[in-house]
C-alpha positions in Angstrom: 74.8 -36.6 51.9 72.4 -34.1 51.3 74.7 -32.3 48.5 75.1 -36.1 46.9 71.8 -36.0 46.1 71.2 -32.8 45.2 74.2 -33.4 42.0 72.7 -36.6 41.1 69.2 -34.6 40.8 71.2 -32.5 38.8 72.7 -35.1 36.3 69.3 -36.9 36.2 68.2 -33.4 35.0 71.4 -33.3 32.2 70.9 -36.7 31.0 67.2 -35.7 30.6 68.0 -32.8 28.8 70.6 -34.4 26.4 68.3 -37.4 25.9 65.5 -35.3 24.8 68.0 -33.0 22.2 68.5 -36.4 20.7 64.7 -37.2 20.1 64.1 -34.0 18.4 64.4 -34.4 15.1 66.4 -31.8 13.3 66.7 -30.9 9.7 69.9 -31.8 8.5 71.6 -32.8 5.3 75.7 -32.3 4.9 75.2 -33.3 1.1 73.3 -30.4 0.4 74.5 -28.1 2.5 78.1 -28.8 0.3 76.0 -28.8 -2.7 74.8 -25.4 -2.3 78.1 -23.9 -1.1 80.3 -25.1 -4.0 77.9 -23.7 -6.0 76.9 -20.3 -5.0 80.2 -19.8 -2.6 79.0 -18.6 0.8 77.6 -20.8 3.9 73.6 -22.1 4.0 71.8 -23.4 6.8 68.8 -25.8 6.6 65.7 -24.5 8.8 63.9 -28.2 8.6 62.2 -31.0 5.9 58.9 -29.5 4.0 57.2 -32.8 3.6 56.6 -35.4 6.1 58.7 -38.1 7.1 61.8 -35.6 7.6 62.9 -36.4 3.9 63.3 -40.2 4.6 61.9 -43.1 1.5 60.6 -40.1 -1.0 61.9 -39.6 -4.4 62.0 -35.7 -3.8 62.8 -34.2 -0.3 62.0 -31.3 -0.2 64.0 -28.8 2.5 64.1 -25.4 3.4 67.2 -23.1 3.9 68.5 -19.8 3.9 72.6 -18.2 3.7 73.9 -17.5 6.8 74.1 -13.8 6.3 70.4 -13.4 5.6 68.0 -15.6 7.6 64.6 -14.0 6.1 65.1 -14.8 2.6 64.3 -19.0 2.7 64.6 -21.0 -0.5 63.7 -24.6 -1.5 66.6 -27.3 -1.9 65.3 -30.8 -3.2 67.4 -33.9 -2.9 66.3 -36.1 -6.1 66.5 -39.6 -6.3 65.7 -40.8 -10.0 63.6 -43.8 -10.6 65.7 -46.7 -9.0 69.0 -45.5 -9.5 71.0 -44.8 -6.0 72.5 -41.6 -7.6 71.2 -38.6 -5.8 71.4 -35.2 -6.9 69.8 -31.7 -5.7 68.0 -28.5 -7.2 67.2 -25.3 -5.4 66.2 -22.2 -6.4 68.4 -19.6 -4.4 68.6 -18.0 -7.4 65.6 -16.1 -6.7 66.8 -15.1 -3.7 69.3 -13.3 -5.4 68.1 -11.8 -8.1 65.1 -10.2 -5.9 66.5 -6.7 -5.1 66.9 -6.3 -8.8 63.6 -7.0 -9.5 62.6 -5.1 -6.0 64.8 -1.7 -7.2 63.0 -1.6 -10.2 59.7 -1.4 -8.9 60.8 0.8 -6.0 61.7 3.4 -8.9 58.6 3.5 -10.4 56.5 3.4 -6.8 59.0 7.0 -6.1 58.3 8.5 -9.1 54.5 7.6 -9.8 53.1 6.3 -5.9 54.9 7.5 -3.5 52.3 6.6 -0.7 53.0 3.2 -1.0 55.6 0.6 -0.7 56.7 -3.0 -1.6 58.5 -5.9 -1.6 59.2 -9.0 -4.2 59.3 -12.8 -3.8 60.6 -14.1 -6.7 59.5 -17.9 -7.5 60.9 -20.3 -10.3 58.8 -23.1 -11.0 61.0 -26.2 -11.9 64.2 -25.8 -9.8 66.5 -27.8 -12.5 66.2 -24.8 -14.6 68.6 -22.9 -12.6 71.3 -24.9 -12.9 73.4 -22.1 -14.9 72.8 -19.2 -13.1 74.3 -18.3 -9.7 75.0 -15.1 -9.0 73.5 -11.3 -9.7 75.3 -11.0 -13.5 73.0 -13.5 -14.8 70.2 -11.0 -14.2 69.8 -10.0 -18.3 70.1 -13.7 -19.3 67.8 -15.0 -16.5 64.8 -12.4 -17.6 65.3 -12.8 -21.1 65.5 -16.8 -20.8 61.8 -17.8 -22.2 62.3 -21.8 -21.1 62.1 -20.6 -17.7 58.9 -20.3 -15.7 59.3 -17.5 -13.7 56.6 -15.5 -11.5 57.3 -12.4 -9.7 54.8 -11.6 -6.6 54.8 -8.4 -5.1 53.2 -6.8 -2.1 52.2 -3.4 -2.0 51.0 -1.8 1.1 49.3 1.4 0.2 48.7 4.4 2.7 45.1 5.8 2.4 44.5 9.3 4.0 40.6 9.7 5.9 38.3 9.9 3.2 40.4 9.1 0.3 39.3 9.2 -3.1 38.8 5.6 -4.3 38.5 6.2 -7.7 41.4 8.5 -7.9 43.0 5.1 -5.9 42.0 2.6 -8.6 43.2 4.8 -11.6 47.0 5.3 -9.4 46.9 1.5 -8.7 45.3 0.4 -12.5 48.5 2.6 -14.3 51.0 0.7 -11.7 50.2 -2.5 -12.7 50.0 -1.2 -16.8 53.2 0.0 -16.1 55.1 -3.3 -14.3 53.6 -5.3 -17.5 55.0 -2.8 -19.9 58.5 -2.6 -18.1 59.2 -6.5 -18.4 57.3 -6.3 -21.9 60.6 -3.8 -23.0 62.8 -6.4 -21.0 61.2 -9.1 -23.4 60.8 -11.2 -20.2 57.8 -13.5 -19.8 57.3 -12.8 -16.0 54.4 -13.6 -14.8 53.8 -10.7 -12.1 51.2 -11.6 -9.6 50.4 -8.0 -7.1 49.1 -7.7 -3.6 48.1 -4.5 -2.5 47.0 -4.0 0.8 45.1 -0.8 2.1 45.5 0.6 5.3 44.9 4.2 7.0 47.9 6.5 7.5 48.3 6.2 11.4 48.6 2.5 10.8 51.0 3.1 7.4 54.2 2.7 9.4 52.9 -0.2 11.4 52.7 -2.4 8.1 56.2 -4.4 6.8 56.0 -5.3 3.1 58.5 -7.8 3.9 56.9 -9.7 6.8 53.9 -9.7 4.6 55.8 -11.0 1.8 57.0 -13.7 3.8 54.3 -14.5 4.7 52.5 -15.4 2.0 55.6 -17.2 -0.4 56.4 -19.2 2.8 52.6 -20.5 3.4 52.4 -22.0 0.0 56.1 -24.7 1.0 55.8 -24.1 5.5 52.0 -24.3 6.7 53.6 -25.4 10.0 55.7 -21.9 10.2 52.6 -19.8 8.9 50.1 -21.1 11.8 52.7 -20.6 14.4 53.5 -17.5 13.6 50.6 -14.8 14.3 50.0 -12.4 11.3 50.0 -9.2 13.5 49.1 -6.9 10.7 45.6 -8.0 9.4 44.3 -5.5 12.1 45.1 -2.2 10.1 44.6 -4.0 6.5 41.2 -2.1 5.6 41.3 -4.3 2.1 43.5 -6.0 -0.4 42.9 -7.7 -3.7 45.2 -9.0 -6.1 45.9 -8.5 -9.4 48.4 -10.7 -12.4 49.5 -9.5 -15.3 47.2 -11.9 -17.2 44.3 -9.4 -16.0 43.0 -7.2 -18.1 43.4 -3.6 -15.9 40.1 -2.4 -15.3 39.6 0.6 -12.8 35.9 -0.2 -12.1 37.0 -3.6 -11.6 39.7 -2.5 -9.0 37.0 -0.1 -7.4 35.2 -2.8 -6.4 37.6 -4.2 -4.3 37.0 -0.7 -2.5 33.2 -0.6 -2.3 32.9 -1.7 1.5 36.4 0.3 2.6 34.4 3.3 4.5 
């Protein structure tokens, strides 16, 4: 009798359990999840809906996803339903996904050669996701750049290691000629990138402590996932003694860049 009960405590537990799998909402969308891997030929996986409602009675739902084989790198998908019509179609712009390392390697070349106490890491980021219909896969890269109907921004992270006592002007003029020299680099490329720069300071004990990437992530993902970014601690503002940004609309100005330092001590 008494082992009766203790297996129908048990199934009362399972039927709990499988009761409250089926309440929880999960992101899921086999449409796009085709969509994307006709397209671009290797398997996706949706992480969950960006705006409320789980995608349901909106014109745009808006999801995020990432390829199986590379779970940090999210894009946006959008299922579109135009006007009244029942026809529904989707963007996405894992395009940028791709094309990041290219964008990344050059930069890393020019951080080896002119800065090498600091590193980085991209987020590409197109701004109207039907543009990408025609390119999907790393040979694109020329025509993508060079393709001036496309909005395209490229936001980078720097994390820069600064010894005791570091010179800051000496600091300003090494970060004022990166910049000049990112602008002049897509300039050649005849690209209208907009580049938009973080550079974070921090001391050298901490240098190694400080991920590009996670702070990357970080900061494209809180503009589409406010949910992930507040449930997900920021463990590196601790050894971040300053950071400004910069954009290639700026006019580079070392004294202006110095006073992002005044108040480092």
């Amino acid at each position: 009798m008494k082992k009766r009960r203790i297996l129908s405590g048990l199934l009362a537990l399972s039927i709990i359990a499988v009761l409250s799998g089926c309440n929880k909402t999960v992101a899921k969308d086999d449409k796009a999840l085709s969509y994307l891997e006709k397209k671009y030929g290797t398997e996706f996986v949706i992480d969950g809906y960006q705006n409320s409602d789980n995608g349901k009675d909106v014109d745009r739902a808006k999801m995020l996803a990432h390829a199986v084989n590379n779970k940090n790198k999210f894009f946006t998908v959008e299922r579109v339903k135009i006007g009244t019509s029942t026809k529904i179609t989707y963007e996405d712009d894992y395009f940028c996904r791709l094309v990041e390392p290219l964008y990344d390697q050059k930069i890393k070349d020019d951080l080896g050669k002119d800065f090498p106490d600091a590193k980085s890491a991209v987020h590409v980021e197109g701004m109207e996701y039907q543009e990408f219909e025609n390119y999907k896969n790393k040979s694109d890269y020329d025509r993508f750049i060079r393709d001036d109907s496309i909005n395209k921004k490229t936001e980078v992270s720097f994390v820069v290691k600064c010894e005791d006592n570091f010179d800051k002007n000496a600091m300003a003029e090494k970060i004022n000629s990166l910049m000049q020299k990112l602008v002049d680099d897509l300039k050649k490329e005849n690209s209208k990138v907009v580049v938009e720069a973080a550079f974070y300071l921090v001391k050298s004990n901490n240098y190694n402590k400080v991920n590009p990437e996670v702070i990357s992530t970080r900061e494209s993902r809180q503009e589409v996932d406010s949910k992930w970014v507040s449930e997900n601690k920021d463990t590196t503002e601790k050894y971040i003694i300053a950071s400004f940004g910069l954009t290639s609309y700026d006019k580079f100005d070392t004294s202006e860049i110095l006073k992002h330092m005044q108040y480092i001590r």
